[in-house]
GUDO-367606 format. One record per residue (C-alpha): x, y, z. Coordinates in steps of 0.02 Angstrom, whole numbers, plus 50000, padded with zeros to 5 digits. Layout:
XYZ
...
***
This chain:
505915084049042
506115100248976
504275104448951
504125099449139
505485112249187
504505125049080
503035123049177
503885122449344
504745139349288
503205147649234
502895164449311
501595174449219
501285191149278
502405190549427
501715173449518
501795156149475
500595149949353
499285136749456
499965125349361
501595127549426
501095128349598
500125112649581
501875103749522
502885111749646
501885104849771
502115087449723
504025092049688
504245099349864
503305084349956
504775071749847
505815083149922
505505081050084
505285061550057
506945064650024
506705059749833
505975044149898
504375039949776
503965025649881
503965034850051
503175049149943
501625038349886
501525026450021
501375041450151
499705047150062
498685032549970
497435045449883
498935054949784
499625037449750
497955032149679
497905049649573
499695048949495
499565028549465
497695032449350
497985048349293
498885041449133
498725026149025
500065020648889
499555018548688
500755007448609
501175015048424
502125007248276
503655018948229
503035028248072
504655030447963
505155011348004
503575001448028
504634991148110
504904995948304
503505001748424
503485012948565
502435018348715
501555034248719
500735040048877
499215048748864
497875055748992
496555041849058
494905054049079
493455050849000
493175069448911
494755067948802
494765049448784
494005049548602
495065063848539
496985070648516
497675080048655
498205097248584
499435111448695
497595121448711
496665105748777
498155102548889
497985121448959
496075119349006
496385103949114
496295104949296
498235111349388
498165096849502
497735083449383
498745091549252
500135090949390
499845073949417
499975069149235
501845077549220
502305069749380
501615053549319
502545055549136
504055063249221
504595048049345
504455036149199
505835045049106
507845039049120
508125056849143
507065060449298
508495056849415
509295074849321
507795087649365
508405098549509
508065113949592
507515126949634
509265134549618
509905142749796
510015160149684
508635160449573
507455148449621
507295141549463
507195123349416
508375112649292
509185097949227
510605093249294
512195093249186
513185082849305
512915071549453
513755084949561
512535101349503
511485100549661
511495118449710
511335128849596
510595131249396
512135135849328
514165141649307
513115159849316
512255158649478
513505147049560
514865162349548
513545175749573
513025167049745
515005163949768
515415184649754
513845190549853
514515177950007
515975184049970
515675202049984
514445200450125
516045190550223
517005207850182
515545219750231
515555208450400
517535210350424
517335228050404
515995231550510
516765220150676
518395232250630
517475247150622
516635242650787
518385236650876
519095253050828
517525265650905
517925254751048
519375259551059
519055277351060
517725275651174
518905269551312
519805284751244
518665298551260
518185292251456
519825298551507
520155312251391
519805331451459
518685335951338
516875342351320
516755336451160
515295323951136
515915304051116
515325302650939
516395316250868
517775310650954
517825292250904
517385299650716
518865312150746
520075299750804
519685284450680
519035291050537
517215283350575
515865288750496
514665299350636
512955288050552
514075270350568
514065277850763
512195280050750
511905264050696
512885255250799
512775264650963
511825248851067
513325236851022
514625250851081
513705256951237
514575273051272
515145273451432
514675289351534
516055300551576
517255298251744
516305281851763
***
């Protein structure tokens, strides 16, 4: 599971590798089966024929007991059938059918039901380290994604505050005897910075003077 998170996560030279992209897409169609692998497969017969051949198990003896086996799934094509499968041979093979392969390997292991993502921060995937890490990668991002919310919320406050106070003013400066242009005199009277005014001059419609 972790070398399937590697791959997910790779991003050589500022993109994701194909072979990421080729595993994301079968991630992000589970996804929107909502994590349904029957819906998933049943909904296109020809990916559901590529994950189900794409790998065949080789039952081996345990070496330091010779007395348990276990199951070792390996890819079905005919050009590696004869020989090991090494990280470089594994690199060569074709994204989508290297995809498949992972995804194949992947559902068949207890801890499938754990790989989540991409985090809401850094769009990252991961393994779950709890049944209620849905969100986000981790403690990190979680309270970074918390404090930008957070401060956005205040930036937001500040702003409507800013705004309710030039409006003030405005209704201000309509009456007042004074020559003095409305975005000096809201900035006089509340402090306002004159480019906030700028900015925001379509919300606070200055009224004309006398009118």
């Amino acid at each position: 599971m972790d070398y399937i998170v590697d791959v997910l996560n790779r991003k050589p030279q500022g993109g994701l590798s194909p072979y990421a992209e080729a595993l994301t897409r079968l991630m992000e169609r589970l996804k929107q089966c909502g994590g349904n692998l029957k819906k998933m497969m049943d909904g296109d017969p020809k990916l559901a024929k590529t994950v189900a051949k794409v790998c065949v198990t080789r039952w081996m003896v345990e070496p330091e007991t010779n007395r348990t086996a276990y199951l070792v799934p390996q890819p079905s094509w005919r050009q590696i059938k004869k020989r090991k499968l090494t990280p470089g041979q594994v690199d060569e093979m074709r994204p989508e059918r290297f995809a498949a392969l992972l995804f194949h390997v992947g559902t068949l292991n207890p801890e499938w039901e754990k790989l989540a993502g991409p985090c809401a921060r850094c769009g990252r995937y991961y393994i779950k380290k709890r049944a209620s890490q849905k969100v986000y990668c981790s403690r990190r991002c979680g309270n970074a994604a918390t404090a930008v919310e957070r401060t956005r919320q205040k930036l937001k406050q500040e702003r409507n505050e800013k705004l309710k106070q030039a409006g003030a003013a405005l209704r201000k400066w309509r009456k007042a005897r004074t020559e003095e242009p409305w975005k000096t005199f809201v900035s006089r009277k509340t402090g306002i910075d004159l480019r906030f005014l700028t900015r925001h001059q379509t919300e606070l419609q200055p009224p004309k003077k006398g009118r």
